[in-house]
C-alpha positions as CSV (number, residue, x, y, z in Angstrom):
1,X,-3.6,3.7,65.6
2,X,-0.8,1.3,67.1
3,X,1.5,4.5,67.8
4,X,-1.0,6.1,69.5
5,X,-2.6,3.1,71.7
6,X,1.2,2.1,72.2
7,X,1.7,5.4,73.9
8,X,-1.6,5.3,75.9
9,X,-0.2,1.8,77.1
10,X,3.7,3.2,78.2
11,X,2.1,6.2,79.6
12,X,-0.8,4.5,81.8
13,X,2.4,1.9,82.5
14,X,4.4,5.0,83.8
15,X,1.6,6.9,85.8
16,X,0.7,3.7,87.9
17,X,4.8,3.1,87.8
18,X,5.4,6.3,89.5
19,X,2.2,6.7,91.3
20,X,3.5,3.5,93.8
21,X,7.2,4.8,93.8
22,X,6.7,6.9,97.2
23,X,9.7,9.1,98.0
24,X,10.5,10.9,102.0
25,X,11.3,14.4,100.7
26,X,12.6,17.0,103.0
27,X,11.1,19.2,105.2
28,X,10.6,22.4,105.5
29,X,8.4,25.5,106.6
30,X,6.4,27.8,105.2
31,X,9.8,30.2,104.9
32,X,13.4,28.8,103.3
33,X,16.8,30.4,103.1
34,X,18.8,28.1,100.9
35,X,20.5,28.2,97.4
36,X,18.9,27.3,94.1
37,X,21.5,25.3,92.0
38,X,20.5,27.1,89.7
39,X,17.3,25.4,89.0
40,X,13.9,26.1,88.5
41,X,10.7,24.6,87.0
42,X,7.4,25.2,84.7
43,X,4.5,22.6,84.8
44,X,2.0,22.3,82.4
45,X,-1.5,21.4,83.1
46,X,-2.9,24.6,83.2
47,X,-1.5,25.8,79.5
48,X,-1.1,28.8,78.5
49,X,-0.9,29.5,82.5
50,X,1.5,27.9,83.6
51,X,3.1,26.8,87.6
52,X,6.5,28.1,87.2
53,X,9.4,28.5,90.1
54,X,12.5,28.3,91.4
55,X,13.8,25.0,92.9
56,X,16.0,25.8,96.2
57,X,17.5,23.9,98.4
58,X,17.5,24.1,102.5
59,X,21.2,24.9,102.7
60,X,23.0,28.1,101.8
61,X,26.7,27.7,99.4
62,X,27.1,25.2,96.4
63,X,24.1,22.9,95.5
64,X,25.3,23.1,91.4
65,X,25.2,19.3,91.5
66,X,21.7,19.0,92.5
67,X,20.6,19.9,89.2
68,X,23.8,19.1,87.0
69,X,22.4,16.1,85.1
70,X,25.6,15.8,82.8
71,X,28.0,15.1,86.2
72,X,26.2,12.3,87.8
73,X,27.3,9.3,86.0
74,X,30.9,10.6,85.4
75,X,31.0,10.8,89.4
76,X,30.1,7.5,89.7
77,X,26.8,8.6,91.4
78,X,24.3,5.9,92.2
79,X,20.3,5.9,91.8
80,X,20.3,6.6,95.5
81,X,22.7,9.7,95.4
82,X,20.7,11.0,92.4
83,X,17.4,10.8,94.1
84,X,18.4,12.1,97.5
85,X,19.8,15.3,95.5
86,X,16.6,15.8,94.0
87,X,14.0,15.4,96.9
88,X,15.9,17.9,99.0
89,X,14.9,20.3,96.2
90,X,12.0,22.5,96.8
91,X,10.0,23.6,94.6
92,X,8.3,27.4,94.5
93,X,5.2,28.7,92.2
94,X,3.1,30.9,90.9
95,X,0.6,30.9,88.2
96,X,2.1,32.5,85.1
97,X,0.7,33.8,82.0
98,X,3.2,32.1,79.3
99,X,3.8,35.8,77.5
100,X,4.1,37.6,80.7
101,X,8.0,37.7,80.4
102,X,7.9,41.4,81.8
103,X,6.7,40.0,85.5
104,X,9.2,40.7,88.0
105,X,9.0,36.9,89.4
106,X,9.4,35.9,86.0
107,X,12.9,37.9,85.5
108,X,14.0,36.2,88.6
109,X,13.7,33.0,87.1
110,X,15.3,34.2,84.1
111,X,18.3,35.4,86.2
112,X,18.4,31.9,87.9
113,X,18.6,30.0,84.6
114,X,21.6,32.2,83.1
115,X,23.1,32.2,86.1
116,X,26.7,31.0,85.8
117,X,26.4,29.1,89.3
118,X,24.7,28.7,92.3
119,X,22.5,31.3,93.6
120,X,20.9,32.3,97.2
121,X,17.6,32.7,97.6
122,X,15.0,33.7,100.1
123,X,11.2,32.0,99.9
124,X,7.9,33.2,101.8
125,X,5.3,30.2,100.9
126,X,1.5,30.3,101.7
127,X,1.3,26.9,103.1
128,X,4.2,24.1,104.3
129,X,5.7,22.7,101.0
130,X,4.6,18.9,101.2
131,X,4.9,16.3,98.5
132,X,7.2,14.9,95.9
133,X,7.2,14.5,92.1
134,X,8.5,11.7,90.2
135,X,7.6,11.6,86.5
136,X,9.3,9.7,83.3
137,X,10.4,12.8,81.6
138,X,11.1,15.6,83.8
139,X,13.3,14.8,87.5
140,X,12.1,14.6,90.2
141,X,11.8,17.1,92.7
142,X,11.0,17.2,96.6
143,X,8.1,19.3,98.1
144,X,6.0,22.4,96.6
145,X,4.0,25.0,97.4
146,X,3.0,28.7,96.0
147,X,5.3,31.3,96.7
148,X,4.1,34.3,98.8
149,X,7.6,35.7,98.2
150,X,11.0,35.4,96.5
151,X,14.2,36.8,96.0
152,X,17.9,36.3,95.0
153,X,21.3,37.4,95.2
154,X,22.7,39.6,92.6
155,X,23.0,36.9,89.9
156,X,26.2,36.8,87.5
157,X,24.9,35.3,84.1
158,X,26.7,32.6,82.3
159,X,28.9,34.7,78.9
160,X,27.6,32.4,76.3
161,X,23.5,32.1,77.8
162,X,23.9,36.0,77.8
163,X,24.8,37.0,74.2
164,X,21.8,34.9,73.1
165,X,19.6,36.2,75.8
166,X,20.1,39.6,74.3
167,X,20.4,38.6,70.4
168,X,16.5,39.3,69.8
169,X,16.9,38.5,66.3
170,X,18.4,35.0,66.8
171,X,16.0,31.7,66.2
172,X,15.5,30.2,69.3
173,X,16.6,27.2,67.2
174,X,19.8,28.9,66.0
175,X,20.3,29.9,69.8
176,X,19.9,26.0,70.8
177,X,22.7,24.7,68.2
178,X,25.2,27.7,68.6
179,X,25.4,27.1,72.8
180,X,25.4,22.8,72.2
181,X,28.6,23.8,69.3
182,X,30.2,25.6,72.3
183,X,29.6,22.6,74.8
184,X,27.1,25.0,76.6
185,X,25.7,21.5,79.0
186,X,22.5,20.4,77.6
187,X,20.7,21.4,81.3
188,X,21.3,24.8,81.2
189,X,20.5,25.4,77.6
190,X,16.7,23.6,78.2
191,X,16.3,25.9,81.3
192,X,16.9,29.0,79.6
193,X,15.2,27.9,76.8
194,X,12.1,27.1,79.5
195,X,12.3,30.4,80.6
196,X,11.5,32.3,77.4
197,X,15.2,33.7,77.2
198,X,15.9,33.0,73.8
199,X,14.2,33.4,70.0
200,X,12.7,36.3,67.9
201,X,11.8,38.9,70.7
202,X,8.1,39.2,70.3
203,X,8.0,35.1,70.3
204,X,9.5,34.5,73.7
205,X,7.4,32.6,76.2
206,X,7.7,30.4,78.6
207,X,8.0,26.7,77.7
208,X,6.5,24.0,80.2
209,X,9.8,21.9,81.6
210,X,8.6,18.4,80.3
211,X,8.0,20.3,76.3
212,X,11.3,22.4,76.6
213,X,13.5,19.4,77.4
214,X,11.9,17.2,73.8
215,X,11.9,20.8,72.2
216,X,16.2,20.8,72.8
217,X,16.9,17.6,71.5
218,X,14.6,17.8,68.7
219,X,15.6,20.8,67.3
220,X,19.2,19.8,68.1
221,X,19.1,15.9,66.2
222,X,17.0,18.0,63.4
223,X,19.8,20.0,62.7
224,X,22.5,17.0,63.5
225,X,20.6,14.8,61.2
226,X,20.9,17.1,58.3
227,X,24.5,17.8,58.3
228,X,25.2,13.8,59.0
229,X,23.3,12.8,55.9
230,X,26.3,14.3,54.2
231,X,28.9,11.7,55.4
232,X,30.0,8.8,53.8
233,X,28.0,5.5,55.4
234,X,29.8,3.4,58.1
235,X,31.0,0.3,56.5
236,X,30.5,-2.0,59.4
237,X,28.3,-3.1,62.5
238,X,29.2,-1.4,65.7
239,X,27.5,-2.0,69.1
240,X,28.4,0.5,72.0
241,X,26.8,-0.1,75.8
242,X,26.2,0.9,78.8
243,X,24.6,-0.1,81.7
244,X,23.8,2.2,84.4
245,X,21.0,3.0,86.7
246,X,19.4,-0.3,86.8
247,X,19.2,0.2,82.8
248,X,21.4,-1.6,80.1
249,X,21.5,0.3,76.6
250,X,22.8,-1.8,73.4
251,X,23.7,0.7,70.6
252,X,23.6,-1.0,67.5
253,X,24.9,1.0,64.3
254,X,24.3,-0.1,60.6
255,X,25.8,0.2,57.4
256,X,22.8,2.4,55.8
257,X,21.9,5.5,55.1
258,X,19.7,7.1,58.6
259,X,17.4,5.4,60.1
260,X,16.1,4.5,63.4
261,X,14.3,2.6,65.7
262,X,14.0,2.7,69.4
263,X,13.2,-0.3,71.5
264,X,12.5,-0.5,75.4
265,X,11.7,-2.9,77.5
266,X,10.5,-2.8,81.2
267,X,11.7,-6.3,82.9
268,X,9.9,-7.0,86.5
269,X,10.4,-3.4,87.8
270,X,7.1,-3.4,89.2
271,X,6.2,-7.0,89.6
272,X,7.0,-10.2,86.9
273,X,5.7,-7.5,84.1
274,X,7.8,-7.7,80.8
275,X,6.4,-4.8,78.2
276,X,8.4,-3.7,75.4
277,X,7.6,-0.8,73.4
278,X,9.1,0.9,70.0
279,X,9.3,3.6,67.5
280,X,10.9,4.0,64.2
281,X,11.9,6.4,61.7
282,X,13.5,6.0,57.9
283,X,15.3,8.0,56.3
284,X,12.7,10.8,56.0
285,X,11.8,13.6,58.1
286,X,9.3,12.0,61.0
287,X,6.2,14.5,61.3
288,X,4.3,12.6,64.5
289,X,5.3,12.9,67.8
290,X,7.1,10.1,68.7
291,X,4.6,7.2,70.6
292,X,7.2,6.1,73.4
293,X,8.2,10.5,74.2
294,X,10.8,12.0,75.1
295,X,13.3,9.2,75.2
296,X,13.0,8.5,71.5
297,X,14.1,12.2,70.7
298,X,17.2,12.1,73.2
299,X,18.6,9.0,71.8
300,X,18.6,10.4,68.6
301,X,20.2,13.3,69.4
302,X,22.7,12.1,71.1
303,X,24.0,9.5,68.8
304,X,23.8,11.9,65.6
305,X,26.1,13.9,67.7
306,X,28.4,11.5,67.5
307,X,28.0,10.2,64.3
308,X,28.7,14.2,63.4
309,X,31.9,14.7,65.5
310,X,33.1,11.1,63.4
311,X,31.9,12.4,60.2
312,X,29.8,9.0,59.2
313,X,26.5,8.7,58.4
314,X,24.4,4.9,59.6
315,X,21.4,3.4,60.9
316,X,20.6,3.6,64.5
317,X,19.2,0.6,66.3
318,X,18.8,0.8,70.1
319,X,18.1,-1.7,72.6
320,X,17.1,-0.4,76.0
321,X,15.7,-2.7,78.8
322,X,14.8,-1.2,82.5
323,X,15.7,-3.8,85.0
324,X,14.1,-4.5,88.8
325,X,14.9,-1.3,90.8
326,X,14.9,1.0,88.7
327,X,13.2,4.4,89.1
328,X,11.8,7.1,86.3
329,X,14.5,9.9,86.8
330,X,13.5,12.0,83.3
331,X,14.8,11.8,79.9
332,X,18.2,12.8,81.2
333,X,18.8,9.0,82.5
334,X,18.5,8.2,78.5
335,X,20.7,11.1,77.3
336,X,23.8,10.4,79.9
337,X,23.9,7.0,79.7
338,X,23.6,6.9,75.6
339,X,26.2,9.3,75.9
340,X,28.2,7.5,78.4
341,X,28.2,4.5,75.7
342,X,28.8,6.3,73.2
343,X,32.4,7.2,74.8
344,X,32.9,4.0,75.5
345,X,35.4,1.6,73.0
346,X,32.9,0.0,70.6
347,X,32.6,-4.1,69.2
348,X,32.7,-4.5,65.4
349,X,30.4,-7.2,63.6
350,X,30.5,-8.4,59.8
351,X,26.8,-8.7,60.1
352,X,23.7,-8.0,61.9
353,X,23.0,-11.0,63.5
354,X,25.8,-11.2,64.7
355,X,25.8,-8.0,66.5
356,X,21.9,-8.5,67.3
357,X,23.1,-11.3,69.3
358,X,26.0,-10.4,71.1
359,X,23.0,-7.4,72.5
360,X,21.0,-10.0,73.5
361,X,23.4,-12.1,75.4
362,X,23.1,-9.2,77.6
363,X,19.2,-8.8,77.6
364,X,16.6,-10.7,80.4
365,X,13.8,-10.5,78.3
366,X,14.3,-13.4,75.2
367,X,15.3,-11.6,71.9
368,X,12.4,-12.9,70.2
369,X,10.0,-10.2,71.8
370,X,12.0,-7.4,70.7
371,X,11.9,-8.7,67.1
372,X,8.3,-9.4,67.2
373,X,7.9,-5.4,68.7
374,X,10.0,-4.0,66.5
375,X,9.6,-2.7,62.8
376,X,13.1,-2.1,61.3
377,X,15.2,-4.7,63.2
378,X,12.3,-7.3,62.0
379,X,12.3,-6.1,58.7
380,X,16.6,-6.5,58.8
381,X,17.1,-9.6,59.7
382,X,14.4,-10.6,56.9
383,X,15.5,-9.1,53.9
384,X,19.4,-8.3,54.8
385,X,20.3,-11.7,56.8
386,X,18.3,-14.9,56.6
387,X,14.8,-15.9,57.9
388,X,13.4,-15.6,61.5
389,X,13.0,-19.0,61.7
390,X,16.9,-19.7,60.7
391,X,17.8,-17.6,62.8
392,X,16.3,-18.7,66.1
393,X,17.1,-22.2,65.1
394,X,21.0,-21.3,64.8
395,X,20.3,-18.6,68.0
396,X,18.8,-22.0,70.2
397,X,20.5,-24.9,68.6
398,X,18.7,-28.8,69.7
């Protein structure tokens, strides 16, 4: 039961997060000439119909970087940048039956998503798109509306998204790890993926955004994991960070065979609120859906990625705390800034403590809270290092 009323908790902590974060998106009428990045989108709540559409922008040319997760924090972008990108985005829809692959509209979007840059588009809407979405998994986006009508340019498809799109025999799995081996960008593989355009021919559908984005980095750490449970163990305490985007990230790695445990923290982003939630794997294969979402799944993909390309096998302890300004972006704020860390030069420690507390130096909320949240990191310090109470008494000394 804690898993589950821990999730209720983040989640209801989210929606009233994001319902108060109010966004000016851009304006537009009921018809738009512009260029879709390429981008588009597939909500959920009506399941196994589905609002699916393109995302344009008002301006004709290049708008790749709107929707180019992976080049944000490499060009230095800020919050703002990031957010302005994505409420000038507008999103189109129509109601979709998820196996109705052979619908014209739904080729378009296929043609979109394989597309091997930006495309122009051309949008009739029934009514003025208004709004915005903000969400903690999927981006944001600026105003919708349902599409009266749509079309592109011809569309030249990206080499490697093609030869899966037509391999009908290929595992939509298999199709996921083949384009990450050949450093396909995780983005475009979760939109074609969204859009039904790979897997056993008669299995294709289309995948809600939100689901396809956890369903890429789970089957991707799935495999990952396997082939790192084959290296030799790290025989030391690393700690990469990274602190971007109002967030700070301490990456603790341990001398063990897998596990893992995910830790965040939310420190006065609304008000003087300090919550801290977690989730935990050992070395087994975890069977429930992870209680803090998406996050826990893009973590873990992206440093068994690493520990793959170094050949080691460890433990995986991460401390994440969201500091005052930040905004929910999507799971891609996670994934580029663990990966971002990652690259980054990394601190050896003899021991645990010791690297526990060089995190927490860098941590507003007292390291006390994320012990007492945890499961792996509490159950660490007891049985590998010395007791809680030694520990705070050498960690605050009279």
């Amino acid at each position: 039961m804690k898993g589950r009323n821990q999730r209720t908790s983040k989640n209801a902590y989210l929606e009233k997060l994001t319902k108060d974060i109010h966004m000016k998106s851009v304006e537009v009428g009921r018809d738009l000439e512009g260029s879709t990045p390429p981008s588009v989108f597939i909500g959920r709540w009506s399941y196994p119909k589905v609002y699916a559409g393109p995302m344009m922008a008002n301006q004709l040319g290049d708008t790749y970087i709107m929707d180019s997760p992976e080049s944000w924090l490499n060009q230095n972008k800020s919050q703002q940048d990031i957010l302005s990108y994505r409420m000038n985005l507008v999103r189109g829809k129509q109601l979709i039956e998820i196996n109705d692959l052979d619908n014209p509209f739904v080729e378009k979007l296929q043609d979109i998503s394989l597309a091997s840059k930006s495309t122009d588009a051309e949008a009739n809407f029934l009514k003025r798109p208004t709004g915005a979405s903000i969400s903690d998994e999927a981006m944001p986006h600026g105003p919708s509306a349902i599409l009266e009508n749509f079309n592109i340019e011809a569309v030249k498809w990206d080499r490697q998204l093609e030869k899966s799109y037509y391999d009908t025999d290929l595992s939509a799995t298999n199709a996921v790890n083949i384009l990450h081996n050949k450093n396909v960008p995780f983005s475009q593989i979760q939109k074609a993926f969204s859009v039904g355009a790979f897997g056993i021919g008669k299995n294709r559908k289309l995948v809600p955004t939100r689901w396809s984005i956890t369903a890429v980095d789970s089957s991707l750490a799935d495999t990952l994991l396997k082939q790192v449970r084959r290296h030799n163990i790290l025989d030391t305490y690393r700690v990469y960070e990274n602190d971007d985007l109002h967030n700070y990230y301490g990456i603790i790695l341990t001398p063990t065979e897998w596990q893992y445990e995910w830790i965040e923290a939310f420190y006065k982003v609304m008000k003087n609120e300090e919550l801290i939630y977690s989730d935990y794997e050992t070395n087994t294969d975890k069977k429930e859906y992870s209680s803090v979402g998406g996050c826990y799944y893009t973590s873990k993909m992206v440093v068994l990625d690493e520990l793959n390309k170094m050949k080691l096998q460890s433990g995986l302890l991460v401390l994440r705390e969201a500091h005052t300004g930040y905004v929910p972006m999507g799971v891609f704020n996670v994934r580029e800034c663990m990966k971002k860390a990652m690259s980054k030069p990394y601190k050896e420690f003899e021991d645990l403590k010791s690297a526990v507390k060089y995190v927490s130096e860098n941590l507003k909320i007292p390291l006390s809270r994320y012990i007492k949240t945890s499961t792996l990191l509490n159950e660490m310090l007891h049985t590998k290092q010395t007791t809680l109470d030694t520990f705070f008494k050498k960690e605050n000394p009279q």
